[in-house]
C-alpha positions as CSV (number, residue, x, y, z in Angstrom):
1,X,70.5,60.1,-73.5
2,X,71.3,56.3,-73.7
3,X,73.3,54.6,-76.4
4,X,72.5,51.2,-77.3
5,X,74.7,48.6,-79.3
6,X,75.5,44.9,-79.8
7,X,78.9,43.7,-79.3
8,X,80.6,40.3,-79.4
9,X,77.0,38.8,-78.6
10,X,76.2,41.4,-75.5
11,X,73.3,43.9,-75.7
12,X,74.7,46.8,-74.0
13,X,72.9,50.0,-72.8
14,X,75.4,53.1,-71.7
15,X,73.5,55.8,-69.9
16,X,75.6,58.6,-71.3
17,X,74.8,60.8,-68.3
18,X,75.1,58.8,-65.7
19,X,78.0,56.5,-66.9
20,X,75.7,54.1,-65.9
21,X,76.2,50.2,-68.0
22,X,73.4,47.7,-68.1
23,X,74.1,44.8,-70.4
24,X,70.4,43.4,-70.9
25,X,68.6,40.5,-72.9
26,X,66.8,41.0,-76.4
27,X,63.2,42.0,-75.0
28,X,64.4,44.6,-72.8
29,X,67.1,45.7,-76.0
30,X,64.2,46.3,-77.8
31,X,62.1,48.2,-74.9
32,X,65.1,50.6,-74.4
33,X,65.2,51.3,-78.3
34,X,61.9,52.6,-78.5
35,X,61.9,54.0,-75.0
36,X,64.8,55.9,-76.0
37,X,62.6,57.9,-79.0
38,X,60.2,58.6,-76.4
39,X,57.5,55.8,-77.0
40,X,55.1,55.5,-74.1
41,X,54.4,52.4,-72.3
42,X,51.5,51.6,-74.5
43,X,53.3,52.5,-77.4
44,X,56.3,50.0,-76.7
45,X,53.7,47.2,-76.1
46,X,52.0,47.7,-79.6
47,X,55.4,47.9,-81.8
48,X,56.3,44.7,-79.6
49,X,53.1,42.6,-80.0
50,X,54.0,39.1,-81.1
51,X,57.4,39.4,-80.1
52,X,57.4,38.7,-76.6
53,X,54.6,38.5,-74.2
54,X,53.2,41.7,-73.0
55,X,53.0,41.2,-69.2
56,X,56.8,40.0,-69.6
57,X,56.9,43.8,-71.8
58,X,55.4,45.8,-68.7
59,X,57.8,44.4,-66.6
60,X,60.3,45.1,-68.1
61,X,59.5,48.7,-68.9
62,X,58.7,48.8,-65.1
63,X,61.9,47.9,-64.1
64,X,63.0,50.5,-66.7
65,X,61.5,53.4,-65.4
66,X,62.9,51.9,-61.6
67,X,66.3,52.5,-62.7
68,X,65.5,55.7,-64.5
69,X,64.0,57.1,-60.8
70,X,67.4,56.0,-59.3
71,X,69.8,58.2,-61.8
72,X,71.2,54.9,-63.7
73,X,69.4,55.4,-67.1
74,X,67.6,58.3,-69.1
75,X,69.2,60.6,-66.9
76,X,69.6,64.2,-67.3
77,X,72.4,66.2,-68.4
78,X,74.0,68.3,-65.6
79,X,76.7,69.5,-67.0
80,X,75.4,71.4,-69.6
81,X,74.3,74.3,-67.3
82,X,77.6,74.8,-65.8
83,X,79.5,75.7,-68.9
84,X,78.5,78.8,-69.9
85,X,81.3,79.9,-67.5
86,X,83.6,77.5,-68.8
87,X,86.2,79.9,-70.0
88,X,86.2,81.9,-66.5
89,X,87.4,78.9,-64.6
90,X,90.5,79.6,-63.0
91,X,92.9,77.2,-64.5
92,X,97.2,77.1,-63.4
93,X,99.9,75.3,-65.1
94,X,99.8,71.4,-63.9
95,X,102.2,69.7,-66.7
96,X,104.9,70.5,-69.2
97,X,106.6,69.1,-72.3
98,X,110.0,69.6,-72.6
99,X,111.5,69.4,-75.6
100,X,115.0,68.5,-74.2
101,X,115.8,67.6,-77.9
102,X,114.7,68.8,-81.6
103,X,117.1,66.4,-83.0
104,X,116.8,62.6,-83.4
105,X,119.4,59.7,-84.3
106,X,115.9,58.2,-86.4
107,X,114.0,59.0,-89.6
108,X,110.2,58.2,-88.8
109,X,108.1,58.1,-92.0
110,X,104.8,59.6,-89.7
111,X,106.6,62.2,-87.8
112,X,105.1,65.0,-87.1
113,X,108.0,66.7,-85.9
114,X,110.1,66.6,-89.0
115,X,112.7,64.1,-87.4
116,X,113.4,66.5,-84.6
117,X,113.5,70.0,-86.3
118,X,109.6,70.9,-85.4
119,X,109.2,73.5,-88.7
120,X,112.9,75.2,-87.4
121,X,116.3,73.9,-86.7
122,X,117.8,71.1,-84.6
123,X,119.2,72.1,-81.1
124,X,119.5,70.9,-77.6
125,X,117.7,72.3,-74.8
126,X,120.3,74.2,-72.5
127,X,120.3,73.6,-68.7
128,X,119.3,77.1,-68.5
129,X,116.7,77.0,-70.3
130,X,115.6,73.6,-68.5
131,X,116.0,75.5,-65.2
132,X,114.0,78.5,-66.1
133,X,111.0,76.1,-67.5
134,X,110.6,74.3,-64.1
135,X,110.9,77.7,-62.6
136,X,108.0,78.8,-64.6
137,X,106.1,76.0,-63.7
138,X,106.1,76.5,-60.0
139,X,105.5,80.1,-60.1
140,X,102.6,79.2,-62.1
141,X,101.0,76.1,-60.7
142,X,99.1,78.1,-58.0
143,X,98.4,75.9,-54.7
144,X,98.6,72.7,-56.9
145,X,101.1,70.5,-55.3
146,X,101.5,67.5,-58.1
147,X,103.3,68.5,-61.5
148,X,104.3,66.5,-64.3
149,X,107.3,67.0,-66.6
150,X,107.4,65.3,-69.5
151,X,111.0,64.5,-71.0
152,X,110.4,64.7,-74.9
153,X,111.9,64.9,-78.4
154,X,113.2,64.5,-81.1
155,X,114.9,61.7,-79.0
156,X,115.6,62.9,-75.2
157,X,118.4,60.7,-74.6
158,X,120.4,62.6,-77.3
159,X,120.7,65.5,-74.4
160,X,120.8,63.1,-71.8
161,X,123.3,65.0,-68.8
162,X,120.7,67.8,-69.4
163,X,117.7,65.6,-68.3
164,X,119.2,64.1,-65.5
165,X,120.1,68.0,-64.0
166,X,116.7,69.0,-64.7
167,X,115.2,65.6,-62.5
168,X,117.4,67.3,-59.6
169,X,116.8,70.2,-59.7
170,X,113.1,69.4,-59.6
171,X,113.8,67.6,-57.0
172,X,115.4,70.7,-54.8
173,X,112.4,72.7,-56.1
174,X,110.3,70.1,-54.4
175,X,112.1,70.9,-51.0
176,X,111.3,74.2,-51.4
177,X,108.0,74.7,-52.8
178,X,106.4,71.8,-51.1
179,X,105.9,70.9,-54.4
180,X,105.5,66.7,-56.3
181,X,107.4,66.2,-59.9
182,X,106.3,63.3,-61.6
183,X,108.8,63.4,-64.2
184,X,108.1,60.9,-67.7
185,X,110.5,60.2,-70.5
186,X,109.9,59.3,-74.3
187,X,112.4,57.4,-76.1
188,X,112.9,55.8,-79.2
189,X,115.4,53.2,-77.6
190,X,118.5,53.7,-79.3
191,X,120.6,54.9,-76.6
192,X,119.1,53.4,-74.3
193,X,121.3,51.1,-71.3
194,X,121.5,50.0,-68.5
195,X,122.4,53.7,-66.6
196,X,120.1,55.3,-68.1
197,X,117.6,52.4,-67.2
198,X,118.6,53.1,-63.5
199,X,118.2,56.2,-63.6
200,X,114.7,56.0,-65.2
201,X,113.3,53.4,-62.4
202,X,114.4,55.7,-59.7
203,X,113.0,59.2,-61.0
204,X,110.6,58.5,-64.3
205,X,106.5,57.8,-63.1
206,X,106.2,56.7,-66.3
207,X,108.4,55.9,-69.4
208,X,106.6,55.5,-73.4
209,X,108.7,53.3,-75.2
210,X,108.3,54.0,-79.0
211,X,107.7,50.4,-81.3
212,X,105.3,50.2,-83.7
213,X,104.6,46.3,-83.9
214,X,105.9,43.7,-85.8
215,X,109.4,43.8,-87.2
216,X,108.6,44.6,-91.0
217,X,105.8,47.1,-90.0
218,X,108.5,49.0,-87.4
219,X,111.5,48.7,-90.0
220,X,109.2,50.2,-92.5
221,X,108.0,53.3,-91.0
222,X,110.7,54.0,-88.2
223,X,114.2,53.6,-89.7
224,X,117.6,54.8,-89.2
225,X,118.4,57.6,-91.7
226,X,120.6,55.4,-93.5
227,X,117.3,53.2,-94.2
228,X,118.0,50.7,-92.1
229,X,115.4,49.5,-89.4
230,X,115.3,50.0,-85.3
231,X,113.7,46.9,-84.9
232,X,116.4,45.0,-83.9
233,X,118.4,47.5,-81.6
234,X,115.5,48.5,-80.0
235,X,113.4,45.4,-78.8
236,X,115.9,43.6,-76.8
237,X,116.4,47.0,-75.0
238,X,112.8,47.2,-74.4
239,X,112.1,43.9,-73.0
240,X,114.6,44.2,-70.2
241,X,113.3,47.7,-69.4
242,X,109.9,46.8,-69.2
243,X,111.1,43.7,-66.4
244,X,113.2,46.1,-64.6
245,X,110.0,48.2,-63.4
246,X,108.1,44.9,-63.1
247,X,105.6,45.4,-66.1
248,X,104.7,48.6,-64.7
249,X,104.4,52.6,-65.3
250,X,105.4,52.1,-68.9
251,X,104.1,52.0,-72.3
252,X,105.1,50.4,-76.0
253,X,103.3,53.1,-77.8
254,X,103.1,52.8,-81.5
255,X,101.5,54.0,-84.3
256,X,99.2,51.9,-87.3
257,X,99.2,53.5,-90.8
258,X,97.1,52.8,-93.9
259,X,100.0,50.2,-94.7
260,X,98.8,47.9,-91.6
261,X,95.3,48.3,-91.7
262,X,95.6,44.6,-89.3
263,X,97.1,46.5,-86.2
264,X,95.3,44.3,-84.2
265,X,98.7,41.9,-84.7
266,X,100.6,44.1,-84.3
267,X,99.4,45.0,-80.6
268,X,99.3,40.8,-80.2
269,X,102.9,40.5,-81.3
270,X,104.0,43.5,-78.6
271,X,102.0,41.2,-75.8
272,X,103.7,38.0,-77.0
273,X,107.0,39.5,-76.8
274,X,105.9,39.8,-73.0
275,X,105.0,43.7,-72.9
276,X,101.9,44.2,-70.6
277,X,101.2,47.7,-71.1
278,X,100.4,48.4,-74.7
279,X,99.2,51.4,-76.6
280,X,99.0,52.0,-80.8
281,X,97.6,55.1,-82.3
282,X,96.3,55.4,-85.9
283,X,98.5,57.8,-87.2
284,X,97.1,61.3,-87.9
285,X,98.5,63.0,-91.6
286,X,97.2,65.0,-94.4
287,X,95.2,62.8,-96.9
288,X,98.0,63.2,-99.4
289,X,100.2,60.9,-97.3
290,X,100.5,57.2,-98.9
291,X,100.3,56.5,-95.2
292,X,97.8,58.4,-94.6
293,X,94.2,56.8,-92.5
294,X,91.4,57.4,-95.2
295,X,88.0,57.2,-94.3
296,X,87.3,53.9,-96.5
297,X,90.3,52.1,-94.3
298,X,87.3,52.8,-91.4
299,X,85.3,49.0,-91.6
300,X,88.5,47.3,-91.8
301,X,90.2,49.8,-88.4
302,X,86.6,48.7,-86.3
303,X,86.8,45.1,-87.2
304,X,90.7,45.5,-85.5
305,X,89.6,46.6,-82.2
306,X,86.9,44.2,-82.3
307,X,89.0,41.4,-82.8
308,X,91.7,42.4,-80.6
309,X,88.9,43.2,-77.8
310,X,88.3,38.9,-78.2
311,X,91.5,38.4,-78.0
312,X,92.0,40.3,-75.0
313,X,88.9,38.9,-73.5
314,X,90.7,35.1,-74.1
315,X,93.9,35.8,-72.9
316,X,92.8,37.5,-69.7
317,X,90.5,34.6,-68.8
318,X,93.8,32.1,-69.6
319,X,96.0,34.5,-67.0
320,X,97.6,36.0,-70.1
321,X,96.0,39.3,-69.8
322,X,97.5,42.5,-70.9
323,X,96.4,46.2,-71.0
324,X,95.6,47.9,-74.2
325,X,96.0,51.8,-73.6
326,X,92.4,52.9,-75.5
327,X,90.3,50.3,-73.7
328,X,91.5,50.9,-70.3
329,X,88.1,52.4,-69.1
330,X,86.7,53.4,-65.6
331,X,83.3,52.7,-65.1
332,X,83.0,52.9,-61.2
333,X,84.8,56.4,-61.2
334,X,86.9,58.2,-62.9
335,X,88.6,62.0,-63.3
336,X,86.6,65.4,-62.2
337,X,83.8,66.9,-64.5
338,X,86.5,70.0,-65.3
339,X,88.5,67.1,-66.9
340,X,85.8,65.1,-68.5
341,X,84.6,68.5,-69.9
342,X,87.6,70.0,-71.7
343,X,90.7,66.5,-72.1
344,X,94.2,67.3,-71.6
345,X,94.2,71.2,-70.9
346,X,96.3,71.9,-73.6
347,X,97.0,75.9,-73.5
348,X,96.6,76.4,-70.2
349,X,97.3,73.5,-68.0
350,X,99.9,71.7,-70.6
351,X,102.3,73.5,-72.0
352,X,105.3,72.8,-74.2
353,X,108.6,73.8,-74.1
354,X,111.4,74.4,-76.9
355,X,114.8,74.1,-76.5
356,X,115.6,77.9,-76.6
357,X,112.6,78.8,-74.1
358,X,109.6,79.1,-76.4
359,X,106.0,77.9,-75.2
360,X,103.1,76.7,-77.1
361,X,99.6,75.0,-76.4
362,X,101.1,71.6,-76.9
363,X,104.0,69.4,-78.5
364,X,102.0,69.2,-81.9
365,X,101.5,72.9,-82.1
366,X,105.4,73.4,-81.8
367,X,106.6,75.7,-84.5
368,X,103.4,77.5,-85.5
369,X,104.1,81.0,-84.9
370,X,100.3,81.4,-85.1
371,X,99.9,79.1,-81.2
372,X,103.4,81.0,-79.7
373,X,102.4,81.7,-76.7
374,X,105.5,83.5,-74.8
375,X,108.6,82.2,-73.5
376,X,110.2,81.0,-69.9
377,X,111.9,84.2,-69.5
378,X,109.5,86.6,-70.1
379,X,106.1,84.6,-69.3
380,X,102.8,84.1,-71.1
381,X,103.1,87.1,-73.4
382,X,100.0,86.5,-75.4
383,X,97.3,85.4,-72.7
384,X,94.5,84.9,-75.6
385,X,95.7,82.1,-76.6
386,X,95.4,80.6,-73.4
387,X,91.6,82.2,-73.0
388,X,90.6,80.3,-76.4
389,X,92.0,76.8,-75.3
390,X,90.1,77.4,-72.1
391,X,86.7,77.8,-74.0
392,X,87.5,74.4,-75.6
393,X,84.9,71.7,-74.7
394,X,82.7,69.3,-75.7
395,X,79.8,71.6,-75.8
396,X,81.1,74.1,-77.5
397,X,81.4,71.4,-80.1
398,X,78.0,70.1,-81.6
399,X,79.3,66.9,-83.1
400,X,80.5,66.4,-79.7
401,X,77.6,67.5,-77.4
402,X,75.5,64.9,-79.5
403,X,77.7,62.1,-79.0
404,X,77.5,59.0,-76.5
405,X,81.5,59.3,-75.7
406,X,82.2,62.4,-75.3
407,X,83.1,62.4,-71.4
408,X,85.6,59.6,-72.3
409,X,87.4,61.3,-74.9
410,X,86.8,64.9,-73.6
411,X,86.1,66.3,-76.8
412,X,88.9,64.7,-78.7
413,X,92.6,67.1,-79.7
414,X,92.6,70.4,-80.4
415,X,95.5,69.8,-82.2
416,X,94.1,67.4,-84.6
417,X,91.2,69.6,-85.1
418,X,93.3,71.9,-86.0
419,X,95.2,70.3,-88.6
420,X,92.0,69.0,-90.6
421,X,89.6,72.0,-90.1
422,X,91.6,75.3,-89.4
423,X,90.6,76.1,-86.0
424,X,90.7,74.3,-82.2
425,X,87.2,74.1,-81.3
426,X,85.8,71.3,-84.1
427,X,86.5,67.8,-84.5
428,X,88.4,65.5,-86.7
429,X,85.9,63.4,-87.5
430,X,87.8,60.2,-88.5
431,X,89.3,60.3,-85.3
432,X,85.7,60.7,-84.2
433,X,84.3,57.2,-85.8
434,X,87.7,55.1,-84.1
435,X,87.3,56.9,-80.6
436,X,83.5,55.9,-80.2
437,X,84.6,52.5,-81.4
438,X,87.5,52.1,-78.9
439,X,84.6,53.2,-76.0
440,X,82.0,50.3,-77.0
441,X,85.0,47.6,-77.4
442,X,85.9,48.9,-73.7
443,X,82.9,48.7,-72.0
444,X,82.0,45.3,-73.9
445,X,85.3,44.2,-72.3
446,X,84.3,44.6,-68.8
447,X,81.0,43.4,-69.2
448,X,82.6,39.9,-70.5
449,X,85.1,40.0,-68.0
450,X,82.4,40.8,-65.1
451,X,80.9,37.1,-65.9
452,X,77.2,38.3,-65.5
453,X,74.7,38.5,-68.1
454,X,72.5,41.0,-66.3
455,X,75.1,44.0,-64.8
456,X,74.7,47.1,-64.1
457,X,77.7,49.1,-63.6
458,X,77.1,53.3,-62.1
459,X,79.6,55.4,-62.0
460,X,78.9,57.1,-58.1
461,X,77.8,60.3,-57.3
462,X,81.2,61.9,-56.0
463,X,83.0,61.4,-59.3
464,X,80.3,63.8,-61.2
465,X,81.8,66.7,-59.1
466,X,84.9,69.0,-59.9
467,X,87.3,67.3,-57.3
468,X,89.3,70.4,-57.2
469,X,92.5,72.4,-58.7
470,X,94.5,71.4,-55.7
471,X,93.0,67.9,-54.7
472,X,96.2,66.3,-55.5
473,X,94.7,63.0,-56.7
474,X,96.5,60.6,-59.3
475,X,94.0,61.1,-62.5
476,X,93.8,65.4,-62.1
477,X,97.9,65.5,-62.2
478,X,97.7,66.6,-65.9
């Protein structure tokens, strides 16, 4: 399977299989279009005659049928025969969310978790409880030695003492266990300063700072719950965070809405306020939201990433570059087919954590009795749950086993698909349309950026193999 597209005047060829990219000229385009509906040799001549000259043609499809003998285009699909076991994989616990907070000091138009409360009632996560959740996770990560602990809300700073016991006792549970935390943090900014700053560039791998752009797009949809907007509080805050770990192992992480459809300046005001890690997400909420994404907001949402993909390309080349979350793509690598297969591992390698002990599949599933899967005290208590998120992948999707991206986005989120069809194992299909967008934007990127009309860019053997449970590398910590 090969997908073919033109982007920002580059012909580009993905060989889904292989992960292999060849950016090519208009002949050989046109060759690989009708190669790819399974015209012969003499068959690609004939629909090409008068276009180009036909020696020029053979050659081409000779150098075709070269790369397609050295597993870099029309190459089979492995993977397909190694998932009819997919649900008897042995899986452990690799990364939780605590919900250290269901409260929050703002009122966020878009949020899912009902400013804090999640469906129930605000409270702060207990030491205790804390303790017993990082206990659970040892006793259940197997031989794995990296874990991940993500510090969440509501706003986590609002139970602040309580995060920065957890961090050491994670850190005795390390001694003991021969065990890695890689602990993360999501804040809003409000209470942010300077000791909690420290604190954070000593202990937090990574830290997601919530803005959503310019000033009258944040102030609209992320207020104070006296209607009055973060904007101001927050960025100052923000900026001297982001230089205190050097521009790195952070995110601005926002959200677009129906109400700015031109994202695309909101990500460019983040980068001009000097952030170099970026990442917006189209908000996800029932149709019957004002702010809702809409499926005829869809031309307008490509043409964003396609002209923030320029942009990008410009400002790199002027030493201005930045990274933009959803294009950040590995061509020459990238995580283990188990990962590829089946995304986050939400159910059974990600759990999430309530303040009084409760686990669930995930933070967006928090508060649907219908995904409680047990608690820290007593255990997984309803191991189904866990066996159906395992069976999750993108074959047993059809909209995904057709589709050119599916080992980038892994099949998309089971929560979304959820939320717009009823059960885990479909698709949310405007999600769908902007993911495959976000894949050809990145891959155009790299081809303008690699300065080379003809490239051909494989992703290597190794990566196409399950690195392992307990391989410890950076990309299978969650």
């Amino acid at each position: 399977m090969i997908h073919l597209y033109k982007n920002n005047g580059y012909n580009i060829c993905l060989d889904v299989n292989s992960g292999s990219v060849h950016v090519v000229d208009d002949m050989t385009y046109d060759v690989l279009d009708l190669m790819k509906d399974g015209a012969d040799e003499d068959a690609v001549c004939r629909a090409l005659d008068g276009r180009y000259d036909p020696e020029e043609i053979r050659e081409v499809i000779g150098e075709c049928n070269e790369l397609r003998d050295q597993g870099m285009l029309f190459t089979e699909d492995v993977y397909r025969d190694v998932i009819w076991d997919f649900r008897k994989r042995p899986t452990v616990v690799k990364a939780m969310c605590l919900h250290i907070a269901h409260d929050c000091n703002l009122a966020c138009r878009y949020c899912f978790a009902e400013e804090g409360e999640y469906h129930g009632r605000r409270a702060l996560m207990s030491l205790e409880v804390g303790k017993k959740a990082l206990d659970f996770l040892v006793a259940n990560s197997g031989s794995r030695r990296n874990l991940e602990v993500d510090f969440f809300g509501g706003e986590p700073t609002m139970n602040w003492n309580v995060v920065k016991e957890l961090v050491a006792y994670g850190r005795e549970l390390e001694k003991h266990h021969d065990k890695k935390f890689r602990f993360t943090l999501t804040t809003n900014g409000v209470l942010l300063n300077d000791e909690i700053m420290e604190f954070c560039n000593r202990e937090m791998g990574n830290v997601v700072l919530s803005i959503d752009g310019r000033k009258e797009v944040h102030d609209r949809m992320r207020p104070f719950r006296n209607g009055k907007g973060s904007y101001d509080l927050i960025i100052p805050k923000f900026q001297k965070f982001a230089d205190s770990r050097g521009q790195d192992r952070y995110y601005v992480r926002g959200t677009f809405t129906h109400h700015n459809l031109d994202f695309a300046a909101d990500i460019l005001h983040m980068a001009d306020l000097g952030f170099k890690q970026i990442s917006i997400e189209p908000v996800v909420a029932p149709p019957t939201e004002d702010y809702a994404i809409r499926e005829e907001d869809l031309p307008i949402i490509m043409e964003q990433y396609d002209i923030l993909a320029k942009e990008m390309i410009r400002r790199s080349k002027e030493g201005r570059g930045f990274n933009f979350f959803h294009f950040m793509i590995d061509l020459t690598g990238g995580p283990c087919v188990y990962k590829r297969l089946s995304g986050c591992g939400s159910g059974s390698e990600y759990l999430a954590v309530t303040p009084w002990g409760d686990l669930y599949p995930c933070h967006q599933f928090v508060g649907n009795e219908q995904f409680l899967m047990g608690n820290v005290f007593d255990g997984i208590t309803r191991p189904e749950i866990s066996e159906d998120f395992k069976e999750v992948n993108v074959y047993s999707k059809k909209e995904c086993s057709e589709c050119f991206a599916r080992f980038y986005c892994s099949g998309g989120c089971a929560a979304n698909s959820f939320n717009f069809t009823g059960g885990i194992n479909d698709v949310y299909r405007i999600g769908c349309e902007m993911q495959r967008k976000r894949v050809e934007c990145a891959v155009m990127i790299k081809a303008a950026l690699a300065g080379d009309e003809e490239i051909s860019l494989p992703v290597p053997a190794s990566s196409q193999e399950n690195c392992g449970e307990d391989c410890g590398e950076e990309e299978c910590r969650s």
